[in-house]
ZAMARGU-4260 file (C-alpha; in steps of 0.2 Angstrom, whole numbers, plus 5000, padded with zeros to 4 digits):
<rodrens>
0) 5000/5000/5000 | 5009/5018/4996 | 5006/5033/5001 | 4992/5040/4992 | 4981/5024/4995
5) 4986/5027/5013 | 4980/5044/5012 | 4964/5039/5004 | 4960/5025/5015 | 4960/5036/5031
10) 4950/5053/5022 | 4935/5041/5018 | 4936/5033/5034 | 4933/5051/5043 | 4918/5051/5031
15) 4911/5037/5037 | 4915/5038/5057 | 4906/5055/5057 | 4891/5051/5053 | 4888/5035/5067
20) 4894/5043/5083 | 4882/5055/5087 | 4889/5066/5104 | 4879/5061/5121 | 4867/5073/5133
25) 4882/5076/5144 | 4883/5093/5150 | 4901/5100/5154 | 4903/5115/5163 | 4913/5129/5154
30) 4925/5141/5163 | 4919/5159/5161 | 4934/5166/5162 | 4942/5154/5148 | 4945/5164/5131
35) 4954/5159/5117 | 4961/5168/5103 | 4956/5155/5087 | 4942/5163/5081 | 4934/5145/5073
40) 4940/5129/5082 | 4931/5119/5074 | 4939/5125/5055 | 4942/5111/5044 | 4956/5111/5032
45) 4951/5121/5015 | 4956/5109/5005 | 4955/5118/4989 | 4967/5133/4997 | 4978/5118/5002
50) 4981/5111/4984 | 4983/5128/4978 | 4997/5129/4991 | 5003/5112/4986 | 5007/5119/4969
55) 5016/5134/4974 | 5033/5135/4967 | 5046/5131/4983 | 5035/5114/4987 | 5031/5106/4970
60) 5054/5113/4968 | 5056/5102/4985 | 5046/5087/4978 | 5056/5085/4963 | 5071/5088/4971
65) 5068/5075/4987 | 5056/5062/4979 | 5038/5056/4987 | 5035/5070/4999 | 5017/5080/5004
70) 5011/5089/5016 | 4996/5098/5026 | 5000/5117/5026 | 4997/5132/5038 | 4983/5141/5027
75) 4989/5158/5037 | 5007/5157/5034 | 5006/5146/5015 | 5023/5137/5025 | 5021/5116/5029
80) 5011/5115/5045 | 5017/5096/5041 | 5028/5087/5029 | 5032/5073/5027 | 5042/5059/5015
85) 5055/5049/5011 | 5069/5051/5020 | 5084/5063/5015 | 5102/5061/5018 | 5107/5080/5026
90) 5127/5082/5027 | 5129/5084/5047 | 5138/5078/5059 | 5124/5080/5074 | 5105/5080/5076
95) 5107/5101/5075 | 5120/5102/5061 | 5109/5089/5051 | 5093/5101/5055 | 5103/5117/5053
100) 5108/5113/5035 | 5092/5106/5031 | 5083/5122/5035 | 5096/5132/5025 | 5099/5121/5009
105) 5085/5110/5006 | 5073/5124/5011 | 5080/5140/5005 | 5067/5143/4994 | 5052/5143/5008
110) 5055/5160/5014 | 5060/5155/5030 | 5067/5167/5042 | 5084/5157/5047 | 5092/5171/5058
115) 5075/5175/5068 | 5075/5156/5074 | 5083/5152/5089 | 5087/5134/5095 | 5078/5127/5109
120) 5080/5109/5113 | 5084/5091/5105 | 5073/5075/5109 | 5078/5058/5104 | 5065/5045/5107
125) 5068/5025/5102 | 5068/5028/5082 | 5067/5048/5080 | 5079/5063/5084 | 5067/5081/5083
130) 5076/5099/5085 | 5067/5111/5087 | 5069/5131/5086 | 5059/5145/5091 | 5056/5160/5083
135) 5059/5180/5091 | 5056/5196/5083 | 5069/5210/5087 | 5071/5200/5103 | 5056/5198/5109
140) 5049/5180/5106 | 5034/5176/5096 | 5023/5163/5108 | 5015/5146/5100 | 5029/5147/5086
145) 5038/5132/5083 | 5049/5125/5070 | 5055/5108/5069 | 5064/5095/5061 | 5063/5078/5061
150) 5074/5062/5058 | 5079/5045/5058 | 5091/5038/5071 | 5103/5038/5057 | 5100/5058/5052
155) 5088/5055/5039 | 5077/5071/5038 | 5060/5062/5036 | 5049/5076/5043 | 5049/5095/5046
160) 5035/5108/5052 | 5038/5126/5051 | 5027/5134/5063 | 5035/5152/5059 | 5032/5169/5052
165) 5041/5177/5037 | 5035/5194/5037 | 5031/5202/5053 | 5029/5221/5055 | 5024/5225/5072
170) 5030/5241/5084 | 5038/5233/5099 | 5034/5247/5112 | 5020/5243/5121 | 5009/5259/5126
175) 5004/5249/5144 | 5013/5249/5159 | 5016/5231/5168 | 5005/5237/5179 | 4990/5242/5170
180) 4991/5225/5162 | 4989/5218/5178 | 4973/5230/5182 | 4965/5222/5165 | 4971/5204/5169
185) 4961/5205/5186 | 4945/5213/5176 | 4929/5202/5184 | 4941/5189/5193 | 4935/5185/5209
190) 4945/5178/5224 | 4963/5182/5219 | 4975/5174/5227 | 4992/5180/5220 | 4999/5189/5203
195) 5013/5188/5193 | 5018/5197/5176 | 5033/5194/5165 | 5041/5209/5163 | 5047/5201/5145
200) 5034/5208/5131 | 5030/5193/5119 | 5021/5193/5102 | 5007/5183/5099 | 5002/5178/5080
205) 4984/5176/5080 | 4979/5165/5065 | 4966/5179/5052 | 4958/5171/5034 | 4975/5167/5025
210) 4987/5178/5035 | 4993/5183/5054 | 4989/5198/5064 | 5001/5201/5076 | 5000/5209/5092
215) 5014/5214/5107 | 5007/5204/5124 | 5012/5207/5143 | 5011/5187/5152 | 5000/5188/5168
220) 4999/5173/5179 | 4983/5178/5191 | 4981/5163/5204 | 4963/5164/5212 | 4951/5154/5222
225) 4934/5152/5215 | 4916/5152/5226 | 4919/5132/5227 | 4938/5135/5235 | 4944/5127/5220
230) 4960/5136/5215 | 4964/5144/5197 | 4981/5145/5190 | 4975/5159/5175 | 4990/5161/5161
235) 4983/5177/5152 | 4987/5187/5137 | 4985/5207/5140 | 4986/5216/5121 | 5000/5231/5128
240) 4992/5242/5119 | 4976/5245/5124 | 4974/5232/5137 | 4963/5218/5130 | 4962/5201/5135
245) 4966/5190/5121 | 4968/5174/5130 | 4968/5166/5146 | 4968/5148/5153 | 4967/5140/5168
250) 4984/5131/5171 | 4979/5119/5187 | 4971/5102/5178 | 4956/5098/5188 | 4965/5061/5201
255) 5104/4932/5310 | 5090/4936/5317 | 5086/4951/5309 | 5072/4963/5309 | 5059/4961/5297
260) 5047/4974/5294 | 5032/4969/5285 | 5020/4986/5283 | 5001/4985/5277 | 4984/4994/5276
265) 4970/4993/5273 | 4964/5003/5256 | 4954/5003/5240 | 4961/4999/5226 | 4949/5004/5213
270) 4936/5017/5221 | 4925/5014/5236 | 4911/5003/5230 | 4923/4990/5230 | 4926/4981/5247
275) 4943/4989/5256 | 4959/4975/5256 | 4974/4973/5264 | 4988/4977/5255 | 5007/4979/5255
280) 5013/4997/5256 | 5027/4999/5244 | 5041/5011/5247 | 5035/5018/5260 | 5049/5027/5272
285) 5055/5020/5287 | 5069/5029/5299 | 5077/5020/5311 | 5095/5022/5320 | 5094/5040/5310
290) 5096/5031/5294 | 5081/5033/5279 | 5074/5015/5272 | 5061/5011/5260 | 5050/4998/5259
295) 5051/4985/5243 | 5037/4982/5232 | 5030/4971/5244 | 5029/4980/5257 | 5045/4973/5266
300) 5060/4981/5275 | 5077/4970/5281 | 5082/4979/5294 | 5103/4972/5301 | 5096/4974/5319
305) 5099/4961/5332 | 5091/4969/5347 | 5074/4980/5349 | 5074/4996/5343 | 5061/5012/5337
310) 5057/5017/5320 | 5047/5031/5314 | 5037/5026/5300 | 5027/5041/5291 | 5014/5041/5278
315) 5028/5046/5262 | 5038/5037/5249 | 5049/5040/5237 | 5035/5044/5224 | 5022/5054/5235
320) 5020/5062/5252 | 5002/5061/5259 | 4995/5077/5268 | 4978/5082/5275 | 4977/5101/5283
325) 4996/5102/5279 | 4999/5086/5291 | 5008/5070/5285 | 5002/5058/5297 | 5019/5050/5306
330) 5023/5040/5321 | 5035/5029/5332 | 5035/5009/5329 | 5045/4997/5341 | 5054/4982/5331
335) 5061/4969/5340 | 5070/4953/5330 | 5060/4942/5320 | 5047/4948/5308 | 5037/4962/5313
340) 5020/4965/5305 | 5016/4982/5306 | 4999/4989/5299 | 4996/5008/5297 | 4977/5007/5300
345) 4978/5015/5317 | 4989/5030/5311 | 4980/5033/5296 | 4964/5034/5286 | 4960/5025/5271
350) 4958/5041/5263 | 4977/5043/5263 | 4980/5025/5263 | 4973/5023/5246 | 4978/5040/5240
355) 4997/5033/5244 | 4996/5016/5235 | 4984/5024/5220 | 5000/5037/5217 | 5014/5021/5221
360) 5004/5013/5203 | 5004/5027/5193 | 5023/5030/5195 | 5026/5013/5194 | 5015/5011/5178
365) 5025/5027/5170 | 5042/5019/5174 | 5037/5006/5163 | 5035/5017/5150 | 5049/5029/5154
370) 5061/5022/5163 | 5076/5032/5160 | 5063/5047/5164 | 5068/5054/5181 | 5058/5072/5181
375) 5045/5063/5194 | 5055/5052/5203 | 5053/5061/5221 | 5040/5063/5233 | 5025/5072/5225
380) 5013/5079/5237 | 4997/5072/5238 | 4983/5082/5247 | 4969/5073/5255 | 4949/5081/5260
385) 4956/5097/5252 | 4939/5108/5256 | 4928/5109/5243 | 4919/5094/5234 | 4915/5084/5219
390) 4934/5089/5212 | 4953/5085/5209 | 4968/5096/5204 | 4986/5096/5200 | 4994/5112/5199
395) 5010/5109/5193 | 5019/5106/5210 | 5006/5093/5219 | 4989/5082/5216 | 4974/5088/5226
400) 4961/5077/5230 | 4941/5084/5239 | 4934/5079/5253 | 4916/5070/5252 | 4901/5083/5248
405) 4889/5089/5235 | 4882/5070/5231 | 4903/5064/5228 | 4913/5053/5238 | 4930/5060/5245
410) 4940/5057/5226 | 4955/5051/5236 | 4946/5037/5234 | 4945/5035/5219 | 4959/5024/5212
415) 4959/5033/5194 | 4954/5048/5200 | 4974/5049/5207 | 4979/5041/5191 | 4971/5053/5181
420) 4979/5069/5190 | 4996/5061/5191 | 4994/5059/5174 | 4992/5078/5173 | 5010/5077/5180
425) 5017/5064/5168 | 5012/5077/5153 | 5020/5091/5160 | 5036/5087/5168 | 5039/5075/5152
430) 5035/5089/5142 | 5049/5098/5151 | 5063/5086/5151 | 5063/5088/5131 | 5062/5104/5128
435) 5043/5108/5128 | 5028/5115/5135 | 5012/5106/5137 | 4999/5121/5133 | 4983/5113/5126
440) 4970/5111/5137 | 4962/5096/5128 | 4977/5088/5125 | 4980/5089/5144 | 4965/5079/5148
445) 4965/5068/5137 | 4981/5062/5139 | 4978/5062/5159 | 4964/5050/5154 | 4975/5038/5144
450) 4987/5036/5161 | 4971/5030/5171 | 4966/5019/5157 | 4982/5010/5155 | 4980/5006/5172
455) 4963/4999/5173 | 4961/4992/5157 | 4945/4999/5157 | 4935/5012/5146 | 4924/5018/5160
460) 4933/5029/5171 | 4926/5035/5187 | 4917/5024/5195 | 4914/5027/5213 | 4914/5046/5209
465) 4896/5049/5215 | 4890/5044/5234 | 4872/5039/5227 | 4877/5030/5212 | 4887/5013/5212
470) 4887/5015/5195 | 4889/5031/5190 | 4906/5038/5182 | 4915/5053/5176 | 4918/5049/5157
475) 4917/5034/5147 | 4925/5029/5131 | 4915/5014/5124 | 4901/5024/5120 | 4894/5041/5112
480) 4911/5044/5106 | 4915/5059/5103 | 4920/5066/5085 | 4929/5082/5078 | 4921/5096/5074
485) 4905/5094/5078 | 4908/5088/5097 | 4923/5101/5101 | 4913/5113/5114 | 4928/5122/5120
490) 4927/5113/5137 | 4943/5104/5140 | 4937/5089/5148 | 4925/5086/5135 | 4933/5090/5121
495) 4950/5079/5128 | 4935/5063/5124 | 4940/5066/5106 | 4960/5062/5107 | 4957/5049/5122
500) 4944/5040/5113 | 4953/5038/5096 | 4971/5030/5105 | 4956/5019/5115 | 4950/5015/5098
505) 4966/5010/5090 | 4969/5000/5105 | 4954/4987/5102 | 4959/4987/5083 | 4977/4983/5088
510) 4968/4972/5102 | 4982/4975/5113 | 4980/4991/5126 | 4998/4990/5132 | 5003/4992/5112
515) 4993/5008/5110 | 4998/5015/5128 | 5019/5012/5120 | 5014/5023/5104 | 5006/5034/5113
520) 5020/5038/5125 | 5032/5039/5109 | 5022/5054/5104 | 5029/5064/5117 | 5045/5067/5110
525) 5038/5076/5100 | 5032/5089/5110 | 5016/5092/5101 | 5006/5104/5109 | 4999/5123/5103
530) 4987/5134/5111 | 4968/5130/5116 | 4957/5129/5102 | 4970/5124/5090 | 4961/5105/5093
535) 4959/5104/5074 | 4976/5107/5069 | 4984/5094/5083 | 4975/5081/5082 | 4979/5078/5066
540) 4998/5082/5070 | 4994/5068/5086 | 4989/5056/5072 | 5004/5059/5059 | 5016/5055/5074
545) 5009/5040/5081 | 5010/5032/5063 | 5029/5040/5064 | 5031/5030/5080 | 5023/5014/5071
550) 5033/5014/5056 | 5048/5002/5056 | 5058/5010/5041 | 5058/5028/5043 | 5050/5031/5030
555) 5031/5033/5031 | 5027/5033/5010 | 5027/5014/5010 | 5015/5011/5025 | 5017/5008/5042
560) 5014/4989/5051 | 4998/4994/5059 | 4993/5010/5049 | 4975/5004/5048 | 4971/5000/5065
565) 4979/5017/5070 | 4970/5029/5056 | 4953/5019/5059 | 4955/5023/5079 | 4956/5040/5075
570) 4945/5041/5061 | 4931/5035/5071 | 4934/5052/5080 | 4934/5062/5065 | 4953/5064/5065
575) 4961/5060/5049 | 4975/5066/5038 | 4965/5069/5023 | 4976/5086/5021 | 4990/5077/5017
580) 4981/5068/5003 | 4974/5082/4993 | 4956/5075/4992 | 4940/5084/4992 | 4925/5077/4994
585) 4906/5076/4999 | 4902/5075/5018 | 4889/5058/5022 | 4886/5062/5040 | 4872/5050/5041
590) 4866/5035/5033 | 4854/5020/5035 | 4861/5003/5041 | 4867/4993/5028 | 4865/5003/5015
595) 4875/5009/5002 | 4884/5026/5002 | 4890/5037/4986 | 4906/5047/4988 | 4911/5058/4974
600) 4930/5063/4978 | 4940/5074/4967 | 4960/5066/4970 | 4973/5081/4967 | 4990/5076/4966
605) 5003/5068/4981 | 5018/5065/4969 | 5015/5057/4953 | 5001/5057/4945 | 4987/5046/4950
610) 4967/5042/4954 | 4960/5031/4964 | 4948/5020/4953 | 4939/5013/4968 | 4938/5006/4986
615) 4925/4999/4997 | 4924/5002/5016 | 4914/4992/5028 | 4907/4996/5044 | 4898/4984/5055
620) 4882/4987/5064 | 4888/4986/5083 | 4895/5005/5086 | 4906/4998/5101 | 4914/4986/5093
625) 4932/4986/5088 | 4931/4985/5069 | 4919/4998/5067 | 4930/5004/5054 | 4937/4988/5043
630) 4946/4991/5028 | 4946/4974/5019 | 4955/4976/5001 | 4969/4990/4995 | 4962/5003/4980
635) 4967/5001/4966 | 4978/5012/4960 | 4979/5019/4940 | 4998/5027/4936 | 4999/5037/4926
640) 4981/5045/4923 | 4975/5063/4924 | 4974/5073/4939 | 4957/5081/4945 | 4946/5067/4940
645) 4929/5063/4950 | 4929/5046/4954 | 4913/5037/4962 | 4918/5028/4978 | 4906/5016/4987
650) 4905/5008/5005 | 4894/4996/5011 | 4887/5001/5028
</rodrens>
């Protein structure tokens, strides 16, 4: 299968995924103070500006100098948002040299502004080195603009993206003070806690129909705490001119004979409708004689000692410290030799007991995936009965957990709950050790979801939420999926459904949940992220690298070993690469069971010239099963044959 029958394959199966997953009735409560500067997040590519674009002069030069390449562009700066092909040998002699040259030679006709990019970090995961560069204006630095390049372990250039701005024209003197930005940062925000303002100005590009207005920005952090005592972490953008707020998000994500020492408790370990068990606590801390232990994975300590002596056991590890009104519970044990069993029931409650062993699992479960990943490996605090209810947080520093109230249980109970906000963690400080930030809201959810999922193998997370409800839950991914654009609401938790549900999705049509959770954690490497209501543009981005991370070769024109499963998974979810392919079709957003569907597509060019003559699609009945999208047979491909042909397409629902 080559590229264009790859491209093909996964814009009709956005076609027919759109059409079956109809959103549910749940209502999602959305952040007045949230505003975003992307004036249509729901904009799909225009895919006749798109091959316009891919017929401009510096691209179709690149193609015929560097072979089977295409690419989704940025229709407000005309530059590849994405591009990808065949992989090119660059002279270098390291992963910047290799990207530096590339950007200077086999790009020189793009109009890109080499001496206003700066260098800002190199990533290497299992196959892929990525540099990436930042883009500044007269010093000051343009936010959300990115430029990187990607390649093979062996310095193949096999992707780039140029997230940067040729021709900028903007006065750099602000007309506000710092402190008349603050006054309009804190315009209607109620229960500040705490300000900060970046005395650097900044630019921010603002996408406009085919072009970029740009606008000098002063950087307000306002901390607050809201009627509910939940607390808001607000990263807001003051215009310095005249004071208006052009975009603000809330940055806290709403979880001989020696002396043997055997330490249990009694805990839950999936939410509070399941009955309590005794468990092993895992390295948990232990000082005795003035020296620091931790216990194993079992829960076991093998103390040298030969006579009685004290301990002080306390409720904190070497992955989380558990606190309730600022207080880690902590005590005095006597050991004498032998095997001591010592159970934490009587110093603690089973609040914090499952808090601890949730937070233990979730770092655990990460090393597995990261295991050369030290940016969490110390005690993370871990608040328990935080007043307030019906909530959870991380803010960037700890994982904060409500007491019971308002119809919810305490959601330290709640074993995915903790998974979900450590998760929060995992995005971010991974994010950091390669060189990026994690901005998207959606993303951020989404993601924090996939954690929990990994863990419990389940598509329902939540249960044991609600205190009148055994079976109620927080979100769920085997039903009413949720599709792109027509369910993106601007509220992050829903909208994250969309990106969480399509890796669930590949996952039951690779049949293997650990599978996905590996390509998915490959993706971060990437440090794919943009600002809030870009969901349009990343998820397809999201997509491109998971196939990136699938593909065995380096070399994503000749297919990758599971590309259907992946671009059915997300398809189902309405996120597809059909900007790459050059296609442009009708839309079937509904049809009747089993009945035959007409697609009249008109194929533009992706290399040589060629048509599809044909392909049938077929989607079984059962919406919750895996194969709701099955690709049994390849198209059949004409070359050469005349470009801008309609050709009728069928599928059998």
């Amino acid at each position: 299968m080559n590229l264009k029958s790859l491209l093909l394959t996964t814009s009709l199966g956005a076609i027919l995924s759109m059409g079956a997953n109809a959103s549910g009735d749940v209502k999602h409560y959305a952040d007045p103070l949230r505003k975003i500067f992307i004036e249509n997040p729901k904009q799909l590519p225009d895919y006749a500006y798109q091959n316009q674009l891919r017929k401009k002069s510096y691209w179709t030069q690149f193609v015929s100098e560097s072979g089977n390449w295409t690419a989704m562009f940025n229709e407000s700066n005309g530059l590849p948002r994405l591009a990808i092909g065949k992989p090119l040998a660059v002279a270098g002699s390291s992963a910047k040299a290799v990207a530096d040259n590339f950007l200077n030679n086999n790009l020189s006709n793009f109009n890109i502004p080499i001496s206003a990019l700066e260098y800002q970090s190199e990533a290497t995961s299992s196959k892929y080195r990525y540099v990436n560069y930042k883009q500044f204006y007269q010093g000051i630095e343009l936010l959300f603009s990115k430029v990187q390049v990607k390649m093979t372990m062996d310095f193949r250039v096999m992707q780039f993206g140029l997230g940067c701005h040729p021709n900028i024209n903007i006065s750099t003197q602000p007309a506000l003070s710092e402190s008349a930005a603050v006054q309009f940062a804190t315009n209607g925000v109620a229960g500040i806690t705490g300000i900060s303002v970046n005395p650097d100005i900044k630019i921010l590009p603002i996408p406009v129909y085919r072009n970029y207005n740009y606008r000098l920005v002063y950087e307000v952090t306002v901390s607050n705490l809201d009627v509910q005592g939940i607390p808001g972490k607000y990263y807001t953008l003051i215009d310095a001119n005249n004071g208006e707020v052009l975009y603000r998000t809330n940055q806290v994500h709403h979880v001989a004979a020696n002396t043997d020492v055997n330490v249990t408790g009694t805990l839950h370990l999936t939410h509070p409708y399941d009955p309590a068990t005794l468990e092993p606590l895992k390295n948990m801390k232990v000082v005795e004689g003035g020296t620091t232990y931790f216990t194993d994975n079992t829960g076991f300590l093998g103390l040298t000692n030969t006579a009685a002596t004290t301990a002080t056991m306390s409720l904190e590890g070497q992955w989380v410290r558990v606190r309730t009104n600022n207080v880690t519970p902590s005590w005095t044990v006597n050991l004498t030799p032998g095997v001591n069993a010592v159970n934490i029931d009587g110093n603690t409650d089973i609040k914090q007991r499952t808090t601890y062993n949730a937070i233990v699992t979730v770092h655990d479960y990460m090393k597995t995936k990261y295991p050369a990943f030290t940016g969490l490996d110390f005690a993370l605090t871990a608040n328990v009965d935080v007043a307030g209810s019906c909530n959870a947080f991380y803010d960037g520093s700890s994982v904060n957990f409500f007491a019971a109230g308002g119809g919810c249980n305490a959601t330290s109970l709640v074993a995915d709950v903790c998974y979900h906000e450590y998760g929060h963690g995992i995005n971010d400080k991974f994010y950091q050790s390669v060189g990026a930030v994690f901005q998207n809201g959606a993303m951020g959810e989404g993601y924090a979801d996939l954690w929990a999922l990994g863990i419990t193998t389940s598509p329902i997370l939540g249960i044991g939420f609600f205190n009148n409800d055994p079976n109620g839950f927080v979100r769920r991914y085997d039903i009413d999926k949720k599709v792109y654009p027509q369910d993106l609401v601007g509220e992050v938790h829903a909208d994250g459904e969309i990106i969480a549900g399509a890796f669930w999705d590949t996952h039951l049509n690779l049949g293997n949940l650990q599978q996905m959770m590996d390509l998915f954690k490959e993706t971060f490497y990437a440090g794919i992220s943009d600002a809030d209501g870009t969901e349009g543009t990343l998820f397809p981005l999201i997509l491109n690298e998971t196939l990136t991370v699938d593909d065995n070769d380096g070399d994503l024109t000749n297919g990758t070993p599971n590309y259907c499963a992946i671009t059915s998974g997300f398809a189902i979810h309405g996120i597809t690469t059909s900007a790459l392919s050059g296609i442009d079709h009708n839309e079937v957003l509904m049809s009747a069971p089993l009945a035959p569907v007409t697609i009249n597509a008109v194929v533009q060019s992706l290399g040589a010239g060629s048509t599809v003559q044909g392909i049938i699609v077929h989607q079984t009945p059962d919406l919750s099963h895996s194969s709701l999208l099955q690709i049994p047979e390849e198209p059949t491909i004409r070359e050469p044959s005349p470009l801008n042909q309609t050709e009728q397409l069928s599928n059998i629902i």
